[in-house]
N, C-alpha and C positions, 0 to 999 in steps of 0.2 A: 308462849304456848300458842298453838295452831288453835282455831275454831272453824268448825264446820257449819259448812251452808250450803242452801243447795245452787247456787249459780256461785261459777269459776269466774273468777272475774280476772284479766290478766292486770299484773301491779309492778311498776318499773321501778324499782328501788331505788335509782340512780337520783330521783328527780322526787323526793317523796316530799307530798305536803306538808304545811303549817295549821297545828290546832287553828290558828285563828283568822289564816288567811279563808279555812272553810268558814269557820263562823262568819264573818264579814259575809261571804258569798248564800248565808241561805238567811243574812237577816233582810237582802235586798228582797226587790220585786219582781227581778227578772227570772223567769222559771228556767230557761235553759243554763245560767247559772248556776240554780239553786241541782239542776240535776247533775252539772258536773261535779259540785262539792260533796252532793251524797255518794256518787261513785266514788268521791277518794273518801271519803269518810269511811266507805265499806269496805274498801281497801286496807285501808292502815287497823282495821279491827279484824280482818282476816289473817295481816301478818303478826296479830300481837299487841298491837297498841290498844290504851283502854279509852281513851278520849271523856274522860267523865263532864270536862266540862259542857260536851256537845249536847248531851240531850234537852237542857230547859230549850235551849235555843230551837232545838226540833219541836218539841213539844208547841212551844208557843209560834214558830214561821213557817214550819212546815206542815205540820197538823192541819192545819185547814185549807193549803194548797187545793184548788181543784183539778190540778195538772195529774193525766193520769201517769205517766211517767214516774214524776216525781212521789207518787203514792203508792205505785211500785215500789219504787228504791227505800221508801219510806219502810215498809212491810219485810225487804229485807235487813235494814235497818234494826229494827226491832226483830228480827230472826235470830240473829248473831248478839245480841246486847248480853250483858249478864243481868237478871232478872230478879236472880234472888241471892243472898245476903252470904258470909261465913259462916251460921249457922242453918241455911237453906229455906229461912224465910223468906216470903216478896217482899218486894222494896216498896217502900209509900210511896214513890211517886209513878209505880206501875197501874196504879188508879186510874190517872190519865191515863193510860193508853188503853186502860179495857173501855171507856164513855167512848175515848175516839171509833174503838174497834167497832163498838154497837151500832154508834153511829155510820159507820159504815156497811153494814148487815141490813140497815134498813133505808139505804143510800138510792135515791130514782135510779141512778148508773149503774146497770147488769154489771159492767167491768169492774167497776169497785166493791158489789156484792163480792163477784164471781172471788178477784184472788182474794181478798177477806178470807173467804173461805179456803180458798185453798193455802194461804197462809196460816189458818189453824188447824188443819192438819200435823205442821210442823211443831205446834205449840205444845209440851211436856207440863206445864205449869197448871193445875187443876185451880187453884184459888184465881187464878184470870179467865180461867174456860168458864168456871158455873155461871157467872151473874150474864154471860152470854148465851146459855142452852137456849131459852124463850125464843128469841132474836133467828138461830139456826134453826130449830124447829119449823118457826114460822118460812122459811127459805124452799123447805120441802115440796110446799102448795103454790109457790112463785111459776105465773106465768110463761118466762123464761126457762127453758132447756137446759141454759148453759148455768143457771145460778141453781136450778134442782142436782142437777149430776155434783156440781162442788159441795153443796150442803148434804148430798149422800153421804159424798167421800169424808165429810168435816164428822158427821159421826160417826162413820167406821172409824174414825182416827181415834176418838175423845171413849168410845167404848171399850177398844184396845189398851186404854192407858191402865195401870193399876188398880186406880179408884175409878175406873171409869161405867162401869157396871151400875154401881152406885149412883155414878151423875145420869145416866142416859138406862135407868131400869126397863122400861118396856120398848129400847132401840128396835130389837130384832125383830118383833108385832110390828112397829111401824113400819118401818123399812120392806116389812112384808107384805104390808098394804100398800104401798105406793109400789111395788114390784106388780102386784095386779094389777095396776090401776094406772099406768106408764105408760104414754106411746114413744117416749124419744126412746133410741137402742143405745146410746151413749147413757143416759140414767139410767135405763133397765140393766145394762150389762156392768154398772156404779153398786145397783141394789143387792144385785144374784152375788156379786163378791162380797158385800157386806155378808149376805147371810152365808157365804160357804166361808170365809175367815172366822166370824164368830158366832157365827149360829146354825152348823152343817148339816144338822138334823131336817132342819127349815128347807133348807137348801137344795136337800137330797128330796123332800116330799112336794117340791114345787116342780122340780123337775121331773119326779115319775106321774105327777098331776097334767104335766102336759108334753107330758113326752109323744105324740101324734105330732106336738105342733113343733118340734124341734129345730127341725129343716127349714123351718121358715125364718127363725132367728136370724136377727141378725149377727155378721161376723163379730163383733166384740165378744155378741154374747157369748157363740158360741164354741170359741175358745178358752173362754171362763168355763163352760159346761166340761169341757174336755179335763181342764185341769181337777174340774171337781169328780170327774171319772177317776184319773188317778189315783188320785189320793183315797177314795173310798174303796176302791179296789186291793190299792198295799196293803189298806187296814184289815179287807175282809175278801181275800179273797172267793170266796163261798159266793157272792152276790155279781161276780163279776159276768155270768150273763147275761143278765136283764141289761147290765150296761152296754157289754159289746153289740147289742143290739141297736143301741142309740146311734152307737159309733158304727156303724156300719150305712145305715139310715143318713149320716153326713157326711158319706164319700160323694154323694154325689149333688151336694150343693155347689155354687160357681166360685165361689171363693178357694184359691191355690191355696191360702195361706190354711184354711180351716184343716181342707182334704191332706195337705199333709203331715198337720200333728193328730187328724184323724190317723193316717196310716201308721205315724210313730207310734201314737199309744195304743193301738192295734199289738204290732208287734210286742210291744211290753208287757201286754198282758194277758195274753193268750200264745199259745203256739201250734194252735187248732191250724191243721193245711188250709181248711175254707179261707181264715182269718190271713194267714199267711199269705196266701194268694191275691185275696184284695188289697193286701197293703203292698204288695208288688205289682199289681195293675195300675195301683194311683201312683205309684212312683215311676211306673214306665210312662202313665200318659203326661203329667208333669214331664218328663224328662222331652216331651216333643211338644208341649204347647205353649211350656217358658222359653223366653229368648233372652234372658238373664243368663249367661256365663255362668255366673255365680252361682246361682239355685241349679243350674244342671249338674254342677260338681258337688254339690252338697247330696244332688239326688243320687248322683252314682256311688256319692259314698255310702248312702243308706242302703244300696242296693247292693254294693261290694260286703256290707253289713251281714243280708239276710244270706247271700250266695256262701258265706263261711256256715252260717248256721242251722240254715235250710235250703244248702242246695238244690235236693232233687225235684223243689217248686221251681225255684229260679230257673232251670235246666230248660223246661215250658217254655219261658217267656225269655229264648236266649234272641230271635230275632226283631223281638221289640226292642231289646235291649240296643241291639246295631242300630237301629233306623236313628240313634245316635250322632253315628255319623256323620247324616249330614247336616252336621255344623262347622261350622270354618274354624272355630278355635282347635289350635290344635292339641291343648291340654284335655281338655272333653276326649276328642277323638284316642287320644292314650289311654286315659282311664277306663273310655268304651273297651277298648280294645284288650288292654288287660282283664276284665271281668269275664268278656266272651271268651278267651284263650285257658279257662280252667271253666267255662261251662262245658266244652266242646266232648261230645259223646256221637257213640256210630250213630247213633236217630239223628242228629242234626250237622254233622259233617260236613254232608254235600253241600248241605244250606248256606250253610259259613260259606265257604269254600268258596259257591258262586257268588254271592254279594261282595267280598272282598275283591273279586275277580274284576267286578262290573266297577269297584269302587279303583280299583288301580285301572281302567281302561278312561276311565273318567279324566285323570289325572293326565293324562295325553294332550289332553286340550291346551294345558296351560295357560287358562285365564288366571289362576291365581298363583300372589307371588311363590307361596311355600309349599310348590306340586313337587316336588322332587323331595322335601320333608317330610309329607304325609305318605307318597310311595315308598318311602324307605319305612314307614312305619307298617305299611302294609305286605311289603315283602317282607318282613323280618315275621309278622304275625301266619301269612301263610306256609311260612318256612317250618314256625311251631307247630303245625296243623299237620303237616306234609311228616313231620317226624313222631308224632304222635299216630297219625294214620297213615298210615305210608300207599295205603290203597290212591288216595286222592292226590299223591303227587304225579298222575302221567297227567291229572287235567289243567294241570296249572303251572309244569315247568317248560315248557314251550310259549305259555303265551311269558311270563318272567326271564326267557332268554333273550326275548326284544329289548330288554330293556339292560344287557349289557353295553352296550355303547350308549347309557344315559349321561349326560352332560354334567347331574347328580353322581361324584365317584361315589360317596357312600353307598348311594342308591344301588348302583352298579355292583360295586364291591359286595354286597348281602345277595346279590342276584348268585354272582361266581361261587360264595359260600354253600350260599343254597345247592347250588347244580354238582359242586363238588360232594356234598353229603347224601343225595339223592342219587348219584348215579354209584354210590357203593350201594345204598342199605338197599336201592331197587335193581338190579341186577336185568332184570326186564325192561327197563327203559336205558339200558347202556347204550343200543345199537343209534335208536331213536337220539337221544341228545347229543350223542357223540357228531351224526351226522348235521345235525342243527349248530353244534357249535364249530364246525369246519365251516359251515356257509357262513354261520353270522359273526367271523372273527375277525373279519377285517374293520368291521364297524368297529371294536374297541379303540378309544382311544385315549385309554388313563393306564398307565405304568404296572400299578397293581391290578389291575384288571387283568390284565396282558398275561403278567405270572401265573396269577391262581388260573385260567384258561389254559396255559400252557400245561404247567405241571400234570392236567387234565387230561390233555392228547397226550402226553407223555405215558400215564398210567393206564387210560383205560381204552387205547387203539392199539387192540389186540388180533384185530384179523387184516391178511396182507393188502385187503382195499385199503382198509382206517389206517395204516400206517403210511400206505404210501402217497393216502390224501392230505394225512397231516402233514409229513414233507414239504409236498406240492404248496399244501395253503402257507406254510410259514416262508418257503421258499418267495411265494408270491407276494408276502408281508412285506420282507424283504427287500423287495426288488434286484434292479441286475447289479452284480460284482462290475469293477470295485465299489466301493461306498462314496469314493473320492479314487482321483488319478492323483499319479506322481507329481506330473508334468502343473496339476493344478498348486501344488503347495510350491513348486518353483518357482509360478506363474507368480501367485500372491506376491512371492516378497518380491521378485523381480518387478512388477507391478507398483510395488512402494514406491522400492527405489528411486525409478523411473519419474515415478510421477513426481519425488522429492524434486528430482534433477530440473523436471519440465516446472516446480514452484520455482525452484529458484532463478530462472532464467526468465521464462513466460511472463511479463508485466502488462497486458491484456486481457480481455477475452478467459478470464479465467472463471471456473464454478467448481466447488466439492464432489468429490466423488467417493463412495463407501467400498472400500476394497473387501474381501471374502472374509478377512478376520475381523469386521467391523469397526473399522477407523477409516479415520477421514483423510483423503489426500486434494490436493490440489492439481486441475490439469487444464490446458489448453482446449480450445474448441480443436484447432488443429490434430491434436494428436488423439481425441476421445475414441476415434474408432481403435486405432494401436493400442488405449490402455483402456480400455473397458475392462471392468472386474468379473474375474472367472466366476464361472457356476459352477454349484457340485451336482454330481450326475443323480441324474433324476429324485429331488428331495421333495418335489411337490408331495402334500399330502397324500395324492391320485395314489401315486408311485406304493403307499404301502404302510399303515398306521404304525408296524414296527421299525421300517427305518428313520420314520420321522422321531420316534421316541429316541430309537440310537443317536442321530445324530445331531440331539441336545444336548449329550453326556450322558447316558443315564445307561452305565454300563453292568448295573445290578441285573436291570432289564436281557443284557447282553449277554450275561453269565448263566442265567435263568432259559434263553433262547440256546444255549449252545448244550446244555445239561441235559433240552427237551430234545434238540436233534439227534443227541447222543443216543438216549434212552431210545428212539426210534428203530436207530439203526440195530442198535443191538438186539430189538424185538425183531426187525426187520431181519437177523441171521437162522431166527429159529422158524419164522412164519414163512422164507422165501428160499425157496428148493436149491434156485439157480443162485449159482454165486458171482456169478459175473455183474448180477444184477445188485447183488450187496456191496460188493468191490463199488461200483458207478455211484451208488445212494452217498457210499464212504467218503468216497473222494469230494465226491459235490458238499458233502457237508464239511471235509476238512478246507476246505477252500472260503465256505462261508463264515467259518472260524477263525480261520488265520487272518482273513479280513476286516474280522472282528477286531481280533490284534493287532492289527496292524494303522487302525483309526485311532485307536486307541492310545498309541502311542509316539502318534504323527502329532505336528504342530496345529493340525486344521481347527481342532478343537483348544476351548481354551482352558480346559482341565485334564491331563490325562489321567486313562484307567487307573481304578485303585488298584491296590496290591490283593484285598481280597476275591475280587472279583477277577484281574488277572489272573491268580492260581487256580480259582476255579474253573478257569476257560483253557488253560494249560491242561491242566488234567482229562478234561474233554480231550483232548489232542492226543494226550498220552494212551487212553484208557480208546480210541478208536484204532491207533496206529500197532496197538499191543494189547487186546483184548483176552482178560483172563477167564474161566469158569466162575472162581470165587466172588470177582469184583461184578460180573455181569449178574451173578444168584442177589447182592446185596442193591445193586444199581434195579432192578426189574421185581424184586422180591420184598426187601427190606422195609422200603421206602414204603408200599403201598401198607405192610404188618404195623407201621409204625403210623400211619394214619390211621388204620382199625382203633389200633390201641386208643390213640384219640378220642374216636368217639365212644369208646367204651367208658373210657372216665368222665365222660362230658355225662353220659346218660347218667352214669351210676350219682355222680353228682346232683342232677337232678330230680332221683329217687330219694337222696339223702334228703335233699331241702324238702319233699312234697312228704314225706312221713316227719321233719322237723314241725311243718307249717300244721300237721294234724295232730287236733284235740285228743287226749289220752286221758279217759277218764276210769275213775275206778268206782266201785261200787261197796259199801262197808256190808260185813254181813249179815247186823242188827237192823237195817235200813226196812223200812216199813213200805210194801208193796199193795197197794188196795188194786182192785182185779175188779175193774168197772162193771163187766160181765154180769157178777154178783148181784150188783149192787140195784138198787132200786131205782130208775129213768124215768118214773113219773114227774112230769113237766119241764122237762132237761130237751133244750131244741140239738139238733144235730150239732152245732156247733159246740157246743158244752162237752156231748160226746166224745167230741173229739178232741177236745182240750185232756178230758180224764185219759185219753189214752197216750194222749205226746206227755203228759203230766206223770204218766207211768210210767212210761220209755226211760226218760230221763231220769227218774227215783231209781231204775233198774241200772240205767247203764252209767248210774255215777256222774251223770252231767251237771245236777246240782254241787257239787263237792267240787272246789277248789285247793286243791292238795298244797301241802307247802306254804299256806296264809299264815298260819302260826306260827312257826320259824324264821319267815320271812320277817314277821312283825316283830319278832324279840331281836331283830338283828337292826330293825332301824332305831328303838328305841337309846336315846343319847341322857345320859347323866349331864345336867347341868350346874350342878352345886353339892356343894361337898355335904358327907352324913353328919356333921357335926356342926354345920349350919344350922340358925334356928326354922330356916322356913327351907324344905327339902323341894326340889324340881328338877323334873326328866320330861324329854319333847319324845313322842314317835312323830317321827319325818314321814309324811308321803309326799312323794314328786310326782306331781301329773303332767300332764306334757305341757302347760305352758304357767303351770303355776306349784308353787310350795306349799303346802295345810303341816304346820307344827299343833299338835294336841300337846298343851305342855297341861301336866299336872302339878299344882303346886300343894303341898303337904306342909300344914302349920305346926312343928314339932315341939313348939311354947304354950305354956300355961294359959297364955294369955288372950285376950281378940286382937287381933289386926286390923288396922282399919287403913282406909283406901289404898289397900295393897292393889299393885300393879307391876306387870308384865311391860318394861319397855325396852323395845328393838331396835336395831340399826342396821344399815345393809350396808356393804362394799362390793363391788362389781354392778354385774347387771342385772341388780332384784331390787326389788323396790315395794316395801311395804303397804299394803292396799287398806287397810284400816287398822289403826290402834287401838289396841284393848282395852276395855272398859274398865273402872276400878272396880276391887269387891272387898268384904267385909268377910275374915275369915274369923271364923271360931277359933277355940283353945282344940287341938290335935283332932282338928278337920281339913280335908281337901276339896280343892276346885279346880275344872277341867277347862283350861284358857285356850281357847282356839285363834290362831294366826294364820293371816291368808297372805304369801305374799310371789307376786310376779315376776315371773324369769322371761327373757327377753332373746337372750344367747346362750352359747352351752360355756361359755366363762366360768372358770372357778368363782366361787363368790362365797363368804364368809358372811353370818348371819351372829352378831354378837348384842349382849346387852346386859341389863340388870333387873331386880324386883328391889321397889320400893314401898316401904310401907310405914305404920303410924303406930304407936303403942297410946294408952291411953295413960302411961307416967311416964313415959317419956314424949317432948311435945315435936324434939328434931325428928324428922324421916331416916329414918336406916336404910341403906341402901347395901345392897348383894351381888355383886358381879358376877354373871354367868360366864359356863366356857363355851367359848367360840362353836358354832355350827359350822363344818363347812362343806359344801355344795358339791358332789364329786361329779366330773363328767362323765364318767360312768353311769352315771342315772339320765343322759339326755342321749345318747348314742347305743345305736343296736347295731349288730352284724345286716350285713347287705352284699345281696349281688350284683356285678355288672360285668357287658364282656369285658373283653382283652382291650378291646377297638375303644371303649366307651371309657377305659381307664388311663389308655395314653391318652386319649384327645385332653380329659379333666386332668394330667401331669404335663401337659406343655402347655393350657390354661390357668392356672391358678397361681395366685401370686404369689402365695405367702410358704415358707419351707423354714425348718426346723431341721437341724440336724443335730441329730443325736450320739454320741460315742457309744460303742457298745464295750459295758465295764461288768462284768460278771463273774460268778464262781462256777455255773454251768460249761459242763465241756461239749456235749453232742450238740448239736447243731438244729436237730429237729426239736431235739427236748427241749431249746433256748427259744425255739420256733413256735410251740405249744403255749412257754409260758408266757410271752409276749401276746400270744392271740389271747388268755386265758385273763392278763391283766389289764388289757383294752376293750376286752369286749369288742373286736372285729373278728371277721371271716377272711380265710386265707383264698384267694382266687386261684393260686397257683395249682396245676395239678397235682395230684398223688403221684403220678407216677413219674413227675417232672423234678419231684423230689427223692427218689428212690437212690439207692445206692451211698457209697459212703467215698466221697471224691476228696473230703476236709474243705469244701465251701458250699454254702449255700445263699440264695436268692429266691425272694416270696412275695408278692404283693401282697398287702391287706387293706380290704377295704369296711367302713362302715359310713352309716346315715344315720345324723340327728333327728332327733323329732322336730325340729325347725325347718329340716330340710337341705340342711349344711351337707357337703359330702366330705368326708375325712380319708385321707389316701396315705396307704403308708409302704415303702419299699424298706425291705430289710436284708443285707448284704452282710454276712459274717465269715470268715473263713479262720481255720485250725489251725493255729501258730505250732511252731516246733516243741514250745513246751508244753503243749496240749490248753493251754488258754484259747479263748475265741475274739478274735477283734473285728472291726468292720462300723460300720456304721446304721442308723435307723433314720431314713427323711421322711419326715413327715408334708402333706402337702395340703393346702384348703383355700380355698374364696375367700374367708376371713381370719384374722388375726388370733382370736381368741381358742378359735379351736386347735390351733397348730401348735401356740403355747401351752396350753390345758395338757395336750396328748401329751406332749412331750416331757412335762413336767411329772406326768401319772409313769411316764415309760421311764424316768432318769429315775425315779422313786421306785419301782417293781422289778426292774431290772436283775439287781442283785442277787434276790433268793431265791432259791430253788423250787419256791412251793405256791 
């Protein structure tokens, strides 16, 4: 059996001592011996061993050590010992150790006082405490600081015991006089919790006795004061203004730590605006005066806290909130940033708007590494701002198109997003960005960047300048036809050749030379001018950021350019009178196309064109050389209807989630309304006021009521042992985010008493039982309510099994009961979550771990097999609505969700409609670690099947 103590001591099993080589070791003289052997002595009784024959040997070698170490080890020694007998008598020879202990109480050495003392704290054993009270008494009036604060805490201990009332009858008087009478703040803030633990009355009337001087305490104490505010507060709420006045009164002492459980229990117990207010001033100025990482994320979460619950305060205080920023981490800077992106309203708008502005010009600099990490954090937040208020996108998408040729593509890439969704929904700033992204197009120099730009001048260069500049600019991208000559690609191999012929003869004066296809040849000094390696006609970067991207391979790019000159020209038929002039545009662009084709499928390069990208560039050709009404209505018309639609479901999306995320409360209509008005405000401060009226609000609008607690709770509650067992037991399960509480009820259905009946557990996976249950003494058909805490680590299935054991008084064996298995569903650690498109490939070509799933079902529709999958994972489908419309017989869906650890769970789901109307396909799942990809998958190979 395990025994508890309060120091972990680590113990190598591998190597474990001998009874007697310790004995040997503590009968010598050498103290640093004698402390190694009490370390494994307390060792081997933490794992289980009894060691009976150690203690004379302690008694008599160690006992009188003056080594304080070893009077340490000693003290835990006798912490852990068994003390008293099989009938729960003390043992005769614990006599010794209460003279020893006296004798130590009244020891010249503070240090030997001191843990004495704090070693009987830990002492349960009343027949060893009494012949000691005189001894701790007397400890109270000691000189020393550090031996009064232990001898507090030694009788708060010995009062708290069962008989301890009895031993220590006028504690709470004393300890009230030495609380007067105190200069140390470690003993006063020892004494004020004696009396708030067991004697609150005292406690509460010392404190309204000096409540003037509160402020001046010091920080132990005065987080002692806070806790005793709570609590008297739960108990009665009616008194709780006199208190929040304390607490208000210690926002502004220097102590972080006091001011912010000042502010937390602010908020718990009132929800008066005054009250609400100050606990958001102390958490913004904490948020700029600590330089702990840590404590600024803790503060913004208290702050994200009151922002869900009292908004339209927070709303105030949204640019305190930002001055955030400036901190380098860049986890703060997100959470900043998420809180201010659902305070934002027309009164502070603009305000945003510029601070992020100045915060992305900043980033210019480049003295830090992750500046192109925080700008992407900040374009994507002004981008929420700009689509929200659409008014304040002409002042910040001008200076955000600088930053399309960032070196950062992401960065880049949220820039083009940006500018693509701003130049529909603002129609007034088309002329303006249009001609800003003609100038600034040559700067791009990332692939996708290029496309989402283009497809740009494709849709929205609508009048006959914008059409024939964008031309011009892609024209000039470009550079001059051909891309390469004929005569070069003859050049190269002839050039091989050559140079082969000049290896194999040349036995001098020879050096490497890199020919156009990039291999090596060998050649003479002699001949270097004759076989010098051709160049391709003008490839420098100068020449044009889209030919350099062409003539890397990257013929997506290519397809994308020939799609956008099409589109041009075709706008170019309706917006340009003259058609000689459309003929000219035509031709120049069929020429830049065929040359497209024509690279494409040369040896210069060492990939040729794909086939998709080929046909797409053929159709260009086709669709210039033989333009119809129909195909030019879908090519100028469709394309842009089918990006509306886009953002149409993007918004409506985002309405769904923002009435999901809002509280819905209802109100019963028995519910009891007191109507402050009424009521009598004699000696009620403003703040009270105002508590009766937010205390109204919420009685009215049903915010107290929690709908669905009951139901919810009949559904966790688990049957652990059968009706027809003599001792009946059922656990209600709650799962909080990083831990398990089982309330198991255990029901004595026999005649008879039970005795040290006990509840014992075991875990498998990644939980781990935090304390074992105590034994109890059941009556004849009475119950007890056994509470179990135990820690979850990952979102792993894990299985929670064990037994109750207990004792009759005619039968003398233990009975033992076997419980059924608890097990752990990952469903309780995982919620639905949003991320883009961009944010969920990047996490599917990072994450290691995949899971594939067979899909085996009785469901025939596709969406309906799509509902029950999302229905029995508890994820969100990312995929659009209308990306799912229509009845084609396959479908494709991302889903995604996030654990409460933090884990991201990713699931794609691919089904399509066999000939006999069954569904097949598959379900991958994807994650960071192991245990979630299995868990999913195991819940999905289980849920799959039924229809419901």
């Amino acid at each position: 059996m395990e025994k508890t103590c309060s120091l972990l001591v680590h113990f190598d099993k591998g190597t474990p001592a001998l009874a007697n080589e310790i004995k040997e070791a503590l009968e010598g003289h050498d103290d640093a011996a004698k402390v190694d052997a009490m370390k494994k002595a307390v060792m081997l009784l933490l794992n289980g061993e009894t060691l009976p024959q150690l203690f004379i040997t302690i008694v008599r070698y160690v006992l009188p050590s003056e080594d304080h170490t070893v009077q340490k080890l000693l003290l835990l020694y006798l912490e852990i010992i068994e003390k008293t007998d099989s009938r729960g008598k003390i043992l005769p020879e614990m006599i010794l150790i209460c003279q020893n202990l006296r004798n130590n109480l009244q020891h010249p050495n503070e240090y030997i006082r001191g843990v004495t003392l704090r070693f009987l704290c830990r002492l349960n054993e009343t027949e060893i405490i009494e012949p000691l009270i005189p001894s701790i008494l007397a400890n109270l009036e000691h000189r020393h600081p550090y031996i009064r604060r232990n001898a507090i805490l030694a009788v708060m201990a010995i009062y708290k015991l069962p008989q301890g009332d009895q031993l220590l009858v006028d504690a709470p008087e004393m300890i009230e006089k030495v609380l007067s009478t105190e200069a140390d703040q470690s003993a006063k803030r020892n004494a004020f919790l004696m009396l708030f633990t067991c004697a609150q009355e005292r406690a509460v009337n010392y404190l309204l006795t000096h409540v003037d001087r509160v402020a001046e305490w010091g920080e132990l104490l005065q987080m002692v004061v806070l806790d005793l505010i709570r609590k008297v507060c739960r108990a009665n709420k009616g008194e709780k203004g006199k208190y929040i006045k304390i607490i208000i009164s210690l926002l502004n002492v220097p102590s972080a730590a006091v001011i912010y459980e000042c502010a937390g229990t602010l908020v718990s117990l009132s929800s008066a605006p005054t009250a609400i207010r100050a606990a958001a001033n102390t958490y913004c100025q904490l948020l700029l005066s600590q330089s702990d990482n840590n404590v600024k994320l803790i503060v913004l979460d208290r702050l994200n806290e009151l922002k869900v619950s009292h908004r339209e305060i927070i709303v105030d205080m949204i640019m305190d909130v930002l001055r955030a920023l400036s901190s380098p981490n860049h986890d703060i800077r997100r959470k900043t940033l998420d809180i201010v992106l659902d305070l934002i309203t027309p009164r502070n708008i603009n305000e945003v708007v510029l601070t992020l502005k100045k915060e992305v010009v900043k980033t210019q600099s480049g003295e830090l590494e992750k500046d192109g990490e925080y700008r992407q954090m900040l374009i994507q937040a002004i981008h929420s701002c700009a689509i929200k208020f659409p008014e304040v996108a002409s002042t910040v998408v001008h200076l955000l198109m600088d930053f399309l040729g960032d070196s950062n593509v992401a960065s880049a890439m949220d820039v083009a997003v940006f500018v693509r969704e701003i130049i529909e929904t603002n129609p007034k700033l088309r002329v303006s960005i249009i001609t800003r992204l003609l100038d600034t197009f040559y700067q791009i120099r990332s692939a996708r960047v290029c496309s989402c730009a283009l497809w740009i001048i494709s849709e929205y260069c609508l009048s006959l300048s914008e059409v024939e500049s964008g031309i011009s600019t892609i024209k000039q991208c470009l550079g001059d036809l051909p891309f390469y000559t004929a005569s070069e690609e003859g050049d190269t191999k002839d050039s091989s050749k050559k140079s082969q012929q000049v290896n194999s003869i040349t036995v001098s004066s020879k050096r490497p030379a890199i020919l156009a296809d990039g291999t090596y040849a060998t050649q003479s000094a002699a001949s270097e001018t004759a076989f010098s390696p051709p160049t391709v006609v003008n490839t420098t970067s100068a020449s044009g950021n889209l030919r350099s991207l062409l003539l890397t391979g990257d013929f997506f790019l290519g397809a994308v350019v020939a799609c956008t000159l099409t589109k041009l020209v075709l706008r170019l038929t309706e917006v340009q009178p003259s058609k000689s002039e459309v003929n000219k545009a035509s031709t120049q662009v069929l020429l830049i196309i065929v040359s497209m084709l024509q690279l494409g499928k040369s040896s210069f390069l060492p990939h040729p064109i794909d086939n998709d990208s080929n046909d797409r560039i053929v159709l260009c050709v086709r669709l210039l050389c033989n333009p119809s009404e129909e195909i030019k209505k879908i090519w100028l018309q469709s394309c842009r209807e089918s990006f509306v639609q886009m953002l149409a479901d993007k918004q409506l999306r985002e309405t769904e989630e923002l009435k999901a995320k809002a509280q819905v409360s209802y109100a019963q209509p028995d519910d009891l309304i007191d109507f402050y008005h009424l009521k009598s405000r004699k000696g009620m401060s403003q703040l009270e006021l105002e508590d009766e009226v937010q205390d109204d609000l919420k009685r009215a609008t049903g915010e107290f009521i929690k709908e669905g607690d009951a139901a919810n709770k009949l559904n966790r509650i688990l049957q652990l042992t059968g009706f027809s067992d003599p001792v009946y037991a059922e656990a209600y399960v709650t799962v909080n985010h990083y831990d398990i509480v089982l309330d198991v009820t255990v029901i004595n259905r026999t005649k008879e008493t039970l005795q040290n009946l006990c509840l014992e557990l075991a875990t498998m996976g990644d939980l781990k039982l935090v304390e074992r249950p105590q034994n109890y003494t059941l009556a004849p058909e009475s119950s007890k309510q056994i509470k179990a805490n135990i820690k979850v680590s990952s979102t792993e299935t894990g299985v929670i099994f064990g037994n109750i054991v207990y004792e009759t008084s005619n039968v003398m064996e233990r009975t033992v009961i076997v419980l059924n298995d608890i097990h752990i569903d990952i469903m309780d650690y995982i919620s639905p979550a949003v991320c883009s498109d961009a944010a969920f490939r990047t996490m599917w070509a990072e994450f290691e771990w995949e899971n594939k799933v067979a899909v085996n079902t009785v469901i025939q529709d596709e969406k309906e097999f799509l509902e029950h999958i999302m229905k029995s994972t508890n994820m969100k489908c990312l995929t659009a609505p209308s990306a799912l419309e229509g009845d084609c017989g396959f479908l494709a869906a991302n889903l995604y969700a996030k654990s409460v650890f933090g884990e991201d769970a990713l699931v794609n789901l691919s089904v399509e409609k066999q000939g006999d109307g069954k569904l097949s396909g598959y379900i991958r799942i994807r994650s960071k670690t192991q245990g979630i990809a299995l868990s999913l998958g195991d819940k999905i190979t289980l849920k799959q099947k039924g229809g419901a």
